[in-house]
C-alpha positions, 0 to 999 in steps of 0.5 A: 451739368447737373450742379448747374441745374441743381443751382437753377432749381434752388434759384427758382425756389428762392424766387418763387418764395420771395414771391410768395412772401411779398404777395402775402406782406401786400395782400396780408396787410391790406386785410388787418388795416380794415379790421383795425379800421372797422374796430376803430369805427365802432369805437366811434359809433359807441362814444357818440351815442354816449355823448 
């Protein structure tokens, strides 16, 4: 019995990381994508007041 716990414990952990990583990979991302976007947009901003 205690192998079999020891198994549904790591099984768990496995889960729980997954979870974590996929959380991180979806809320991680939506971040950098509006830093980039606000670089892009100053970008825009200083070539117009060039022009």
């Amino acid at each position: 019995m205690k192998g079999i716990r020891i198994a549904a414990y790591v099984a768990e952990v496995i889960i729980a990381s997954s979870v974590v990583i996929e959380l991180v990979e979806k809320y991680g991302s939506r971040s950098k994508k509006s830093a980039a976007s606000k670089k892009v947009d100053v970008g825009d901003t200083t070539t117009e007041k060039e022009q």
